[in-house]
ROFI-680459 format. One record per residue (C-alpha): residue number from 1; residue in three letters; x, y, z. Coordinates in pm, 1 decimal. Layout:
num:NUM | residu:ALA | east:X | north:Y | up:Z
...
This chain:
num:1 | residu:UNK | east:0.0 | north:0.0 | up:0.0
num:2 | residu:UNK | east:153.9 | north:355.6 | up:-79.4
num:3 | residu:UNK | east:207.7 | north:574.1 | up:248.2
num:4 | residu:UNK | east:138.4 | north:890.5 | up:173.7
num:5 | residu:UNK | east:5.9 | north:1107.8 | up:487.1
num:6 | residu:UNK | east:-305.7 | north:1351.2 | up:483.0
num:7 | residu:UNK | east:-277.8 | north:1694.3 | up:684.4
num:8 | residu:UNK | east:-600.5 | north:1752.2 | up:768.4
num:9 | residu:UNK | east:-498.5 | north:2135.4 | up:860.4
num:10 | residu:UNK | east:-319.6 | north:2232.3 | up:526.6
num:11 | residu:UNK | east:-456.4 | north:2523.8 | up:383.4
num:12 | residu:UNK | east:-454.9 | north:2542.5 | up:43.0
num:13 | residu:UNK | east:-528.8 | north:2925.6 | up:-40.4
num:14 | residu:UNK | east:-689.8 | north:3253.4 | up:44.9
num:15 | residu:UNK | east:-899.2 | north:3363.6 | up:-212.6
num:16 | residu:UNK | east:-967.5 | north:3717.7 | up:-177.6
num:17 | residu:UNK | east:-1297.1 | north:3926.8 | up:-235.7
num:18 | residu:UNK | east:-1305.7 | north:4182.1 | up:-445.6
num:19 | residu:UNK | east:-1163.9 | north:4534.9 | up:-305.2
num:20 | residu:UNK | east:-1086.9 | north:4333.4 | up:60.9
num:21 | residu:UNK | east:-1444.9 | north:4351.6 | up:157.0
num:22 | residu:UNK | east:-1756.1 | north:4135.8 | up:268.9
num:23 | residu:UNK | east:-1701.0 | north:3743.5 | up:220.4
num:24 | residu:UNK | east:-1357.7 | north:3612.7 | up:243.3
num:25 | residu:UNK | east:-1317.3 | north:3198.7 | up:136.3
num:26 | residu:UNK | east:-1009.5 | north:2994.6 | up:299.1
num:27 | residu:UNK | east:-988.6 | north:2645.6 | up:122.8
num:28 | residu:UNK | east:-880.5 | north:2352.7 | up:307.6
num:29 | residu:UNK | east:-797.1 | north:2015.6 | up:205.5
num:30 | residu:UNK | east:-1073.8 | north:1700.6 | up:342.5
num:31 | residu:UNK | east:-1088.5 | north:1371.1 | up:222.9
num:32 | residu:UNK | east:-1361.5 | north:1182.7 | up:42.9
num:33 | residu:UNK | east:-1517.2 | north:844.7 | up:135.5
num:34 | residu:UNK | east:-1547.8 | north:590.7 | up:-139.2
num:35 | residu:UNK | east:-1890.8 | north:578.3 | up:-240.8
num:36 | residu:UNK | east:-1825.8 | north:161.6 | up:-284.4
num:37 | residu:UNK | east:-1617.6 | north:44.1 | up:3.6
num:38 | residu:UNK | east:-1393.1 | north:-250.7 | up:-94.6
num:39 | residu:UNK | east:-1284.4 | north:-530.2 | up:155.9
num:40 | residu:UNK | east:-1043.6 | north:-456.6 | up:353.3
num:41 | residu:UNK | east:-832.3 | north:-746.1 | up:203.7
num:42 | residu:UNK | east:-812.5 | north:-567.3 | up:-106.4
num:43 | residu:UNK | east:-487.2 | north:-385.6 | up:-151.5
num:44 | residu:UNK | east:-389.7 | north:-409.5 | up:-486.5
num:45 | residu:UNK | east:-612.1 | north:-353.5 | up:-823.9
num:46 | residu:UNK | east:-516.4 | north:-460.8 | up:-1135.5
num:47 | residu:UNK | east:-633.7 | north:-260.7 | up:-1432.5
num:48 | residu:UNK | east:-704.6 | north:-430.4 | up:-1770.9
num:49 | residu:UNK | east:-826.3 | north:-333.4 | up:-2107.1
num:50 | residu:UNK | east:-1061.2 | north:-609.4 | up:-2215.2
num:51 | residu:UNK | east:-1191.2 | north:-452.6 | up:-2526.7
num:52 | residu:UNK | east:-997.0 | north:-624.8 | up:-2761.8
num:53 | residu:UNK | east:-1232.6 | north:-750.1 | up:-3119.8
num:54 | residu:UNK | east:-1126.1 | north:-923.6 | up:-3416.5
num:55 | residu:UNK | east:-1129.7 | north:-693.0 | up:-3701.8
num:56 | residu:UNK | east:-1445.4 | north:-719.5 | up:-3889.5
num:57 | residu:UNK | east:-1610.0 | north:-569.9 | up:-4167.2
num:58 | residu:UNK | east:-1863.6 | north:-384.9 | up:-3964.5
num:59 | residu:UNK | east:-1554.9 | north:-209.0 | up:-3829.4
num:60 | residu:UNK | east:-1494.0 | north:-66.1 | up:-4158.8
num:61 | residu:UNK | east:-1847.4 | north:14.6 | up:-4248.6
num:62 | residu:UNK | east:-1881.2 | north:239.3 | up:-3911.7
num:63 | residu:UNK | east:-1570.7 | north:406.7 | up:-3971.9
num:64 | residu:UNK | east:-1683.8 | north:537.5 | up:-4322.8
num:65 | residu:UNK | east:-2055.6 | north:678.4 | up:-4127.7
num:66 | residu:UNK | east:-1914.5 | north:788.9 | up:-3832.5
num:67 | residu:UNK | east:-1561.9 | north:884.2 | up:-3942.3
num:68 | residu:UNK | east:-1416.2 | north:652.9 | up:-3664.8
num:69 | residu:UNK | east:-1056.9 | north:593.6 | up:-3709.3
num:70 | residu:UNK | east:-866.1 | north:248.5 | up:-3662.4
num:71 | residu:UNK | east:-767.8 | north:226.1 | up:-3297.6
num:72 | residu:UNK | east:-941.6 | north:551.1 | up:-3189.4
num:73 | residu:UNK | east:-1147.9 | north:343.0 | up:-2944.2
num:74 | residu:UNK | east:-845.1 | north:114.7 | up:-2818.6
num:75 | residu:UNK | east:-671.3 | north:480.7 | up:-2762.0
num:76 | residu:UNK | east:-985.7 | north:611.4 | up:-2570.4
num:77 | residu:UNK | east:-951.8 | north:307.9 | up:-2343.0
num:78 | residu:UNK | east:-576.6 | north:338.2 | up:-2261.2
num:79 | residu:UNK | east:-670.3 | north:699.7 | up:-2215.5
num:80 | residu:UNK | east:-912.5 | north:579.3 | up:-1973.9
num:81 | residu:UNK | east:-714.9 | north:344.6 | up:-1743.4
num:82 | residu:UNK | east:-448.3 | north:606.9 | up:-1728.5
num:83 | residu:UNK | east:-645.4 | north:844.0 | up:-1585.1
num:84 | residu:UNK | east:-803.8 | north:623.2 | up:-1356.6
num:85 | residu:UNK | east:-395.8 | north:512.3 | up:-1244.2
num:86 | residu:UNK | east:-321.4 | north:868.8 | up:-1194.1
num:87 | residu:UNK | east:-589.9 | north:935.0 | up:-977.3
num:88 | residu:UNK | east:-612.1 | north:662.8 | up:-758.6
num:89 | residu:UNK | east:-196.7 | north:764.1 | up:-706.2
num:90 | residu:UNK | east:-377.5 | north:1040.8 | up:-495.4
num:91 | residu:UNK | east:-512.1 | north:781.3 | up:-243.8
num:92 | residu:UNK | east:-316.7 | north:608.6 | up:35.7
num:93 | residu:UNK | east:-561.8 | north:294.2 | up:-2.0
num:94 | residu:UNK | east:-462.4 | north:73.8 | up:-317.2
num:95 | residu:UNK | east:-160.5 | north:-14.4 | up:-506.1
num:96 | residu:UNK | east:-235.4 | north:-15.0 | up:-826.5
num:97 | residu:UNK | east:-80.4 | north:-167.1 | up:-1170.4
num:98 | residu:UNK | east:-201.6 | north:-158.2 | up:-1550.5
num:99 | residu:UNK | east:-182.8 | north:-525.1 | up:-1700.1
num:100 | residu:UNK | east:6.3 | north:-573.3 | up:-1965.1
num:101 | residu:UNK | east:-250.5 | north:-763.4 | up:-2125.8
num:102 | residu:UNK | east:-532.2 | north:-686.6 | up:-2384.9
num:103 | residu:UNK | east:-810.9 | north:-904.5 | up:-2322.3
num:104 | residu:UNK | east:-1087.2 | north:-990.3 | up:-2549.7
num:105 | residu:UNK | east:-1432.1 | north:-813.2 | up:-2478.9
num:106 | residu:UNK | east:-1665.5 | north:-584.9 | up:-2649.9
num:107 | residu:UNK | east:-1614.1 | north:-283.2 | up:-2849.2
num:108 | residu:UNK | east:-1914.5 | north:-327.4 | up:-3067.4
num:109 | residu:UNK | east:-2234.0 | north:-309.5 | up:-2895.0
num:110 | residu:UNK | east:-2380.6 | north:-211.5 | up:-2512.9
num:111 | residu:UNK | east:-2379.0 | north:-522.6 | up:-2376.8
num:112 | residu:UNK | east:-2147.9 | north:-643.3 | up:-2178.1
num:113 | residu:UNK | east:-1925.2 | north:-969.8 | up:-2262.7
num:114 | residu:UNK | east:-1928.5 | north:-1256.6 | up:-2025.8
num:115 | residu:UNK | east:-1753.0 | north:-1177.0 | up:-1703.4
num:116 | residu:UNK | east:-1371.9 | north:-1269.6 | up:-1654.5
num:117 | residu:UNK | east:-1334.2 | north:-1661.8 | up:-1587.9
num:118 | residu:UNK | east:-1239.8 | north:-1760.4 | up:-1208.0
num:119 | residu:UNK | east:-941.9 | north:-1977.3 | up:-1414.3
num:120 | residu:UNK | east:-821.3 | north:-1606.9 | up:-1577.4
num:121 | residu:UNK | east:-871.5 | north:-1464.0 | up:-1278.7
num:122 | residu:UNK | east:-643.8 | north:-1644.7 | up:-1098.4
num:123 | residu:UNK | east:-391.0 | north:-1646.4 | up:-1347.8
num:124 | residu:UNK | east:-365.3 | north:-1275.0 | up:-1352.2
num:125 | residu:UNK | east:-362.7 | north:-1274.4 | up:-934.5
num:126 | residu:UNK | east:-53.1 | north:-1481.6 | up:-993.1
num:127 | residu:UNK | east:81.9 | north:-1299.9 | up:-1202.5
num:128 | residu:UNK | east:66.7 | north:-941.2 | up:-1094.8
num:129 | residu:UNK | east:-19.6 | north:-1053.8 | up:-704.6
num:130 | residu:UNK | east:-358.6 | north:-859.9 | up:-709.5
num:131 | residu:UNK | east:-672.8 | north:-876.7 | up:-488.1
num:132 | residu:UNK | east:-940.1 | north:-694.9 | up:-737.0
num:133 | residu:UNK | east:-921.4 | north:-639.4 | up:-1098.9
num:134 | residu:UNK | east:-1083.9 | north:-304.1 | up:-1258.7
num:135 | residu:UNK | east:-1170.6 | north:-404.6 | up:-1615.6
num:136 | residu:UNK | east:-1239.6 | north:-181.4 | up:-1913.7
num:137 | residu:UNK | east:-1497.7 | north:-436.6 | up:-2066.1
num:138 | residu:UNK | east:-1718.4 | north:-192.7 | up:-2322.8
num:139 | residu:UNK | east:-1607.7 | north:109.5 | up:-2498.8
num:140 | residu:UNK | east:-1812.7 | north:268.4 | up:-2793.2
num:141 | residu:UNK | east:-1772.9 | north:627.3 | up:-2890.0
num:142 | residu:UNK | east:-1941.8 | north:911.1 | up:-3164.1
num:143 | residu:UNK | east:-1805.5 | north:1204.1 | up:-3293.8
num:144 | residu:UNK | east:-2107.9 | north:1419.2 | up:-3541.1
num:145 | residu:UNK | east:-2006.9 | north:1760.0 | up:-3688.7
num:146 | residu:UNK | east:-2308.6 | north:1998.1 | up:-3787.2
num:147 | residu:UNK | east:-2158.8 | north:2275.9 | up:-3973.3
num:148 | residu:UNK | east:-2346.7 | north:2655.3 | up:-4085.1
num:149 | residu:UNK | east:-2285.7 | north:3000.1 | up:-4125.1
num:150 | residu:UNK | east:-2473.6 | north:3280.6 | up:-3898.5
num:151 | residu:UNK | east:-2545.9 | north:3653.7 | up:-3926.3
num:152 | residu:UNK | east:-2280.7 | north:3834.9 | up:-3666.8
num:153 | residu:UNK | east:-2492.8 | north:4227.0 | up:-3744.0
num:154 | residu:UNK | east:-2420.3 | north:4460.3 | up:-4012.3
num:155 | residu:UNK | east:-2104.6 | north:4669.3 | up:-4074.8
num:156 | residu:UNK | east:-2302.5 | north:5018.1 | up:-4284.4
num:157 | residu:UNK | east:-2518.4 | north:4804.7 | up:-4521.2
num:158 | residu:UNK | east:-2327.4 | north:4495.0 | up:-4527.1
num:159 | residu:UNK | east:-2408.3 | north:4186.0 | up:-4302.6
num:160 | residu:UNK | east:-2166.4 | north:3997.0 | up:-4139.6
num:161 | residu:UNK | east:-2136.2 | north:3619.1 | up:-4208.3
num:162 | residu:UNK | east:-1984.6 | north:3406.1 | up:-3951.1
num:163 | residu:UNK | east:-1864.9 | north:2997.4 | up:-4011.4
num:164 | residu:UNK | east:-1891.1 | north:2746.1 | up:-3762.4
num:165 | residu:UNK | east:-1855.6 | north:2399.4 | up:-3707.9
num:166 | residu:UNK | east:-1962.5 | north:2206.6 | up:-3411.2
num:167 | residu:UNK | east:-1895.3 | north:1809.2 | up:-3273.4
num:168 | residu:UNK | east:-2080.3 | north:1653.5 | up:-3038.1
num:169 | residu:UNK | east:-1896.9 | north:1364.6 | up:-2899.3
num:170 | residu:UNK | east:-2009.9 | north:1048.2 | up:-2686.6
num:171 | residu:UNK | east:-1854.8 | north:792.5 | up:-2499.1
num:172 | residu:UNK | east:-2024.6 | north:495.8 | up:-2365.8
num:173 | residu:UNK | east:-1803.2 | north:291.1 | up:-2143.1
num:174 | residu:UNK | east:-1870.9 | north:-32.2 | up:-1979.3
num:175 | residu:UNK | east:-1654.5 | north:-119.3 | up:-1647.2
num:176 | residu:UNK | east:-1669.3 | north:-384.1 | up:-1435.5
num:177 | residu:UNK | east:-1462.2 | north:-458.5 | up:-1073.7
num:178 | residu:UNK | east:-1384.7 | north:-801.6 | up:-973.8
num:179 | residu:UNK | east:-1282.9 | north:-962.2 | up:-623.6
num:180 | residu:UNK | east:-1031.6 | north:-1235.2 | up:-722.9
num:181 | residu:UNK | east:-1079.9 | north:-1402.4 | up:-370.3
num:182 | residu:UNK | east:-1443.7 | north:-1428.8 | up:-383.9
num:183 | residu:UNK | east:-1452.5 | north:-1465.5 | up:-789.1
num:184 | residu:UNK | east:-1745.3 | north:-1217.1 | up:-804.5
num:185 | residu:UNK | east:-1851.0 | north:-907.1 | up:-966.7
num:186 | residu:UNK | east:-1859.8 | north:-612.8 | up:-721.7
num:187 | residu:UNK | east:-1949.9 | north:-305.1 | up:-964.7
num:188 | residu:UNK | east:-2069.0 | north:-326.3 | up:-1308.7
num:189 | residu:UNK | east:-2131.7 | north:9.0 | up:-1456.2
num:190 | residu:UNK | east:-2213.3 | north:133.6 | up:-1761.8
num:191 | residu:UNK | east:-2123.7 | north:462.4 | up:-1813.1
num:192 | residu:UNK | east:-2130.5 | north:746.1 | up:-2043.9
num:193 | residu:UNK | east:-2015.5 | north:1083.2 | up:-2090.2
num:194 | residu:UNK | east:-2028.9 | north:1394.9 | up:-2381.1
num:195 | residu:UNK | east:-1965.2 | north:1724.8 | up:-2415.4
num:196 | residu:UNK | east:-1981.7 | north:1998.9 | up:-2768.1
num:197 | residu:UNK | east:-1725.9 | north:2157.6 | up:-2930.3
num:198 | residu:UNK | east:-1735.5 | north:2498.8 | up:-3153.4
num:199 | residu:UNK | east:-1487.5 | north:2632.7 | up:-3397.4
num:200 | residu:UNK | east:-1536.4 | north:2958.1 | up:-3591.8
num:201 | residu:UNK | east:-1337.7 | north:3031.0 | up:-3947.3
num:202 | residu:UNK | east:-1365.1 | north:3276.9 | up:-4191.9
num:203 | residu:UNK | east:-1574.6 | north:2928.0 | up:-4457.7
num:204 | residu:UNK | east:-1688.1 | north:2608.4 | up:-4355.1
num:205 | residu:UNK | east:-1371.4 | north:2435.1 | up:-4415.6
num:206 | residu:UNK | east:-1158.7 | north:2653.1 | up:-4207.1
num:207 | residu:UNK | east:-1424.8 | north:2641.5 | up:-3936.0
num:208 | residu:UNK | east:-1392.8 | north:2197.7 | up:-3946.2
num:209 | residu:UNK | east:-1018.9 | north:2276.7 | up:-3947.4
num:210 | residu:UNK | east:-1022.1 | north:2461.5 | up:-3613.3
num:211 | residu:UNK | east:-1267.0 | north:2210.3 | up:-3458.2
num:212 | residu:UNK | east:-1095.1 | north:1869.1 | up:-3216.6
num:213 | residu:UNK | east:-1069.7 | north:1586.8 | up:-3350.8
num:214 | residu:UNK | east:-1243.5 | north:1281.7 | up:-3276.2
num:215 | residu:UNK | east:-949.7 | north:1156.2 | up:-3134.5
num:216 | residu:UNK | east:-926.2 | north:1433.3 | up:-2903.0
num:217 | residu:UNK | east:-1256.4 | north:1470.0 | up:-2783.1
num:218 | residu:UNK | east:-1259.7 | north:1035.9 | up:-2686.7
num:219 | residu:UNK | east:-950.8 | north:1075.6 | up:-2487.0
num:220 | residu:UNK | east:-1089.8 | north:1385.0 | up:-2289.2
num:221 | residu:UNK | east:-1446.4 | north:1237.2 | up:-2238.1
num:222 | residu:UNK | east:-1225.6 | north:932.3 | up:-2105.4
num:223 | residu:UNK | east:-989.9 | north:1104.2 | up:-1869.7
num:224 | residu:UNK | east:-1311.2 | north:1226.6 | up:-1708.3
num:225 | residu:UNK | east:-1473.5 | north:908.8 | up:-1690.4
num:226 | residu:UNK | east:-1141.5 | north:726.5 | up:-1553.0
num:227 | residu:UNK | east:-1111.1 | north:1007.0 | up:-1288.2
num:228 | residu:UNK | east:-1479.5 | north:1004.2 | up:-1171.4
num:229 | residu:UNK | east:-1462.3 | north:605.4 | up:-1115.1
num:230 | residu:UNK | east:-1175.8 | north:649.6 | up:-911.5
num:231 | residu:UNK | east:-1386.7 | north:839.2 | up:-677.5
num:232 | residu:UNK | east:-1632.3 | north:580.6 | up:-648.1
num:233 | residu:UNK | east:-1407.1 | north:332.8 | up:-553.2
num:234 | residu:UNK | east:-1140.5 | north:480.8 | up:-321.5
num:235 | residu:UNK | east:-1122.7 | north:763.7 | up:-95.3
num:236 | residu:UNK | east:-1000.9 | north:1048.2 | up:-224.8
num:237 | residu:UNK | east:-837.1 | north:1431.7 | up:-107.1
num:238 | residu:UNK | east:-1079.2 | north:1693.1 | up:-199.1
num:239 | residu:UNK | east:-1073.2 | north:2047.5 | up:-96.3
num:240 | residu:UNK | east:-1397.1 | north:2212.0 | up:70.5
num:241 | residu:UNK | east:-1456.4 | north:2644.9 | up:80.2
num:242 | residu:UNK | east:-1475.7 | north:2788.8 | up:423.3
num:243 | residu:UNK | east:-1630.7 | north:3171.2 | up:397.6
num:244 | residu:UNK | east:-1584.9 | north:3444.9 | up:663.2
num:245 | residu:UNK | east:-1609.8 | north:3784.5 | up:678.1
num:246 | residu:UNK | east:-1325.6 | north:4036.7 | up:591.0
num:247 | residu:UNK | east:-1402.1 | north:4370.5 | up:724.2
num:248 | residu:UNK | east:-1683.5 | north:4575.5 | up:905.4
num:249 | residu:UNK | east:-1652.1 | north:4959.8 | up:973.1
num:250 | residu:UNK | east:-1742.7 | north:4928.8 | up:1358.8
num:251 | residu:UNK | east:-1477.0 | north:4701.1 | up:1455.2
num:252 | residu:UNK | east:-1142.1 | north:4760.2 | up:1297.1
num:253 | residu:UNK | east:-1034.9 | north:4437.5 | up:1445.3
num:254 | residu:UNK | east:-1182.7 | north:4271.0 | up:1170.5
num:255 | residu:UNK | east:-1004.0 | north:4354.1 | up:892.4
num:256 | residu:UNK | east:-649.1 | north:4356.9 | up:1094.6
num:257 | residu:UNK | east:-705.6 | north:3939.8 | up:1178.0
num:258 | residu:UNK | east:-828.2 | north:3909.6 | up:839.3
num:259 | residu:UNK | east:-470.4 | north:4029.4 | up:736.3
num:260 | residu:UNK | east:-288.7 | north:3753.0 | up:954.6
num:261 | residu:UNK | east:-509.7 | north:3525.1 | up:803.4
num:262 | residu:UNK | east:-430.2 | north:3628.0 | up:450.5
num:263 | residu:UNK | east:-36.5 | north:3526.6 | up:502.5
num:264 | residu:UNK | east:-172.7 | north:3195.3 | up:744.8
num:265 | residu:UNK | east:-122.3 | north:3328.8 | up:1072.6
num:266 | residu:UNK | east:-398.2 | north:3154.1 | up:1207.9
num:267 | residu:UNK | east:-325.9 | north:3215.1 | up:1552.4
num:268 | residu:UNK | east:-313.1 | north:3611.4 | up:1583.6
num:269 | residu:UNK | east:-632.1 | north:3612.9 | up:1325.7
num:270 | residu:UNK | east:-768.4 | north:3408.6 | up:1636.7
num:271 | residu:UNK | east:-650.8 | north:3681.4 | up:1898.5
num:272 | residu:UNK | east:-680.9 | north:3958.1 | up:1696.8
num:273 | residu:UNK | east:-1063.1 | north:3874.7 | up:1667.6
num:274 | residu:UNK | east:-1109.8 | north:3743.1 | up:2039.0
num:275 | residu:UNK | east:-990.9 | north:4061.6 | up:2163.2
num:276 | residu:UNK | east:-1260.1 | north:4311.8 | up:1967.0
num:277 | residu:UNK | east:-1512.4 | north:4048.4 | up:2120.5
num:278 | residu:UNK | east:-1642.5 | north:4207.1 | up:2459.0
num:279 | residu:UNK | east:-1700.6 | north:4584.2 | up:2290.7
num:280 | residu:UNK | east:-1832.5 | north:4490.5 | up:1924.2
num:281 | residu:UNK | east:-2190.7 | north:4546.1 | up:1871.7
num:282 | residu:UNK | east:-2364.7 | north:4221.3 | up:1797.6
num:283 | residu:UNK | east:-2361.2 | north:4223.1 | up:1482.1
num:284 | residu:UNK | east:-2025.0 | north:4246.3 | up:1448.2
num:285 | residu:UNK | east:-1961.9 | north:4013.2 | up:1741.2
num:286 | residu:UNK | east:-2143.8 | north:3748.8 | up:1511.8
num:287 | residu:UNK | east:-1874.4 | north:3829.3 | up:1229.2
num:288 | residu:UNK | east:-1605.6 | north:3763.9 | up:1524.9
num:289 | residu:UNK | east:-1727.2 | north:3463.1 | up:1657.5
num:290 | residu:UNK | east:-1757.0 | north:3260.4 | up:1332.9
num:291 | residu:UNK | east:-1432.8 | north:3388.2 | up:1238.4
num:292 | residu:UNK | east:-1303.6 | north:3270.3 | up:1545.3
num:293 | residu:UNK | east:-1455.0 | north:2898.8 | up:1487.1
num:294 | residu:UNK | east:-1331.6 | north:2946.8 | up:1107.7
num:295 | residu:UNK | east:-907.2 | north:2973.5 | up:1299.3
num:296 | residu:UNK | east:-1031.8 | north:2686.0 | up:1465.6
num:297 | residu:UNK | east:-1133.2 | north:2456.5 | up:1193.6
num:298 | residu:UNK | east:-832.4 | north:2585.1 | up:1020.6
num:299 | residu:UNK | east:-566.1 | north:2456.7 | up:1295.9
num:300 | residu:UNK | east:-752.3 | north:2176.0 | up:1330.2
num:301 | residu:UNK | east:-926.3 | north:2222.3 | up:1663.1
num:302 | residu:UNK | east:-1281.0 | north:2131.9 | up:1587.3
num:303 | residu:UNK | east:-1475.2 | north:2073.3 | up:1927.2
num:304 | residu:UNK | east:-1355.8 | north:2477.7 | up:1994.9
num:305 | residu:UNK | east:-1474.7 | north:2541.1 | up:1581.8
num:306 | residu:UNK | east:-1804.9 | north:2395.8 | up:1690.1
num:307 | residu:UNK | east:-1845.6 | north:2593.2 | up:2009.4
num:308 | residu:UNK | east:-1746.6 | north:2914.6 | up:1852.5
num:309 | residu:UNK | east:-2011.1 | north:2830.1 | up:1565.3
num:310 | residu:UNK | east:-2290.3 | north:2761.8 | up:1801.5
num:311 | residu:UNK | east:-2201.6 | north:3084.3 | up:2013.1
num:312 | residu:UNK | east:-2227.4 | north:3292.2 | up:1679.5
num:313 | residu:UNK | east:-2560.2 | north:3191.4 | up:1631.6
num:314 | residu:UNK | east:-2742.6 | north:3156.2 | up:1961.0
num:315 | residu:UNK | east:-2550.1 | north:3461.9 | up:2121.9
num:316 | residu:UNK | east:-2537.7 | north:3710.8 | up:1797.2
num:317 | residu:UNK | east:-2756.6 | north:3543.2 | up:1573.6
num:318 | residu:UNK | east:-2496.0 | north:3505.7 | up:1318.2
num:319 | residu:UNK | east:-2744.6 | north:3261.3 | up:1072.2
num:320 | residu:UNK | east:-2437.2 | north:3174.0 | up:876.3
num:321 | residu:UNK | east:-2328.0 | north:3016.8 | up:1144.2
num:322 | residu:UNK | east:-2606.7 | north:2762.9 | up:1209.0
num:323 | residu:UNK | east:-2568.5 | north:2562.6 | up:881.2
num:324 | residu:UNK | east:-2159.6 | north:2614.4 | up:946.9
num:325 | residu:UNK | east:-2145.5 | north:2382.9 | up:1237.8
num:326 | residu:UNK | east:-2312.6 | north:2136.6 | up:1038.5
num:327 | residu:UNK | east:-2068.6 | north:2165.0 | up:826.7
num:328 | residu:UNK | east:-1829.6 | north:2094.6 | up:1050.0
num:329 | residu:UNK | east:-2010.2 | north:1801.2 | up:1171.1
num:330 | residu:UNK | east:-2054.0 | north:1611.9 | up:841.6
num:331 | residu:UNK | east:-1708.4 | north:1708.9 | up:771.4
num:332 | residu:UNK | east:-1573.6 | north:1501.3 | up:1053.5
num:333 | residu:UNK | east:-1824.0 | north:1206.9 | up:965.9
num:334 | residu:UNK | east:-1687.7 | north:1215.5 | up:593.9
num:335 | residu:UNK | east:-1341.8 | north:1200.7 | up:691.0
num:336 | residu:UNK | east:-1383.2 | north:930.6 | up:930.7
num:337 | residu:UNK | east:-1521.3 | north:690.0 | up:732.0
num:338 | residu:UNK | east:-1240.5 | north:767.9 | up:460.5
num:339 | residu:UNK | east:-986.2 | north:671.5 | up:770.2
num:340 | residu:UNK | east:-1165.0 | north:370.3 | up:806.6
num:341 | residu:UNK | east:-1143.9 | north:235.5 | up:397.0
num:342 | residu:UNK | east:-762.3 | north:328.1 | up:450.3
num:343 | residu:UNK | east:-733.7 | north:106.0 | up:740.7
């Protein structure tokens, strides 16, 4: 397993408000749970492209109507289990290898082939020492270009033409995750993904020229795919948006602990703002307190974040911070149960 340790404190950035004023946003880095949670056993996955066909005339016929290329697919697959490599590399809870292997499967319709034999699955435990296997099993993709020219207004008494050309891509990927121990299927998904592209050009042809190609737009619409199924199946850093507020006229306190939070000096943000507490009008004592449990959270202290939050709102009915300790809350639950699929 790769040991990689999270800080559960690390800030990530201050983004700054426009002009220095109202809302300020610190970002700080959580973890995700897995949305499947794998036996514990499971500590290595083995990734395989199994969407290997026999060349067939069909092949041929759908590359002349669809402008498919020889291989596009096959590329969009790689594509696929790269991204899905790279972004599991951002989790402490597998080790992961590609097989070398390209298995046999489907490329040519939605269904899904036969699942991997317990006498293959074995063999490939063997060989590569793995506990699951994450298999690319369908992959079908579309690329249609609708092409026109449009009316941009008039220059005097002339109109102004405008080419475009626009793709709309699709990928339909099938993907299936196998426990080698228990020789069953734990996820079988069948997923798909698609997004439009526009080019402009001074005809037609220069506006096609300027458009991505099919090639392109597969391997995009399968990094996405490969990075959202890692998501599903591992825990995963994410970062989460904290807002507080930057400045208020009445209480110049405000804005000066602001500052030490802008260059992460948490700490005299915290007694910067504690010290304005006692005279600020409530209002402003609101903006203090949630500040306050904001430092908190930030160094990591969260029983004080939650008792600052809950004093902002019952004491200075700051609403903000009402739905802000529940934040906090589901925050720790999230991250606990992502501990627990590292374990």
């Amino acid at each position: 397993m790769k040991l990689k340790i999270f800080t559960y404190t690390a800030i990530a950035a201050l983004i700054l408000s426009i002009a220095c004023t109202g809302p300020r946003t610190v970002t700080l880095n959580s973890m995700r749970p897995a949305e499947l949670a794998l036996p514990p056993t499971t500590k290595t996955l083995l990734l395989v492209d199994r969407t290997k066909t026999e060349p067939r005339a069909t092949n041929i016929i759908e590359s002349v109507f669809t402008g498919e290329m020889p291989g596009e697919d096959k590329a969009g697959a790689q594509e696929l289990l790269v991204a899905l490599y790279r972004q599991l590399d951002y989790s402490s809870r597998f080790t992961t290898i590609v097989a070398e292997e390209h298995l046999e499967g489907n490329s040519l319709t939605s269904v899904f082939p036969e699942p991997l034999s317990t006498e293959l699955m074995d063999r490939l435990a063997v060989k590569y020492n793995a506990d699951a296997i994450v298999a690319v099993e369908l992959f079908d993709s579309d690329f249609a270009i609708t092409r026109g020219k449009k009316e941009t207004g008039k220059t005097g008494n002339l109109k102004g033409i405008q080419y475009y050309a626009q793709g709309i891509g699709n990928v339909t990927i099938g993907i299936r995750l196998y426990d080698i121990h228990q020789k069953s299927v734990l996820d079988q998904q069948l997923l798909t993904n698609g997004s439009t592209w526009e080019a402009t050009g001074s005809s037609v042809p220069e506006a096609i020229a300027q458009l991505t190609s099919k090639g392109d737009a597969t391997r995009g619409l399968s990094q996405q795919v490969g990075k959202e199924y890692a998501y599903k199946i591992a825990p995963m850093p994410i970062t989460i948006r904290r807002s507080f507020r930057g400045k208020a006229k009445r209480v110049p306190e405000l804005e000066l602990g602001t500052r030490y939070a802008d260059v992460g000096q948490w700490e005299r943000a915290l007694e910067t703002w504690k010290s304005a507490l006692d005279r600020a009008p409530e209002k402003e004592a609101g903006y203090l307190a949630h500040n306050i449990a904001i430092a908190y959270e930030v160094m990591g202290d969260f029983d004080s974040a939650i008792y600052w939050a809950k004093l902002a709102y019952t004491r200075y009915g700051n609403e903000e911070s009402r739905s802000y300790v529940n934040q906090i809350k589901q925050r720790l639950h999230t991250e606990g149960l992502a501990q627990i699929q590292q374990q």
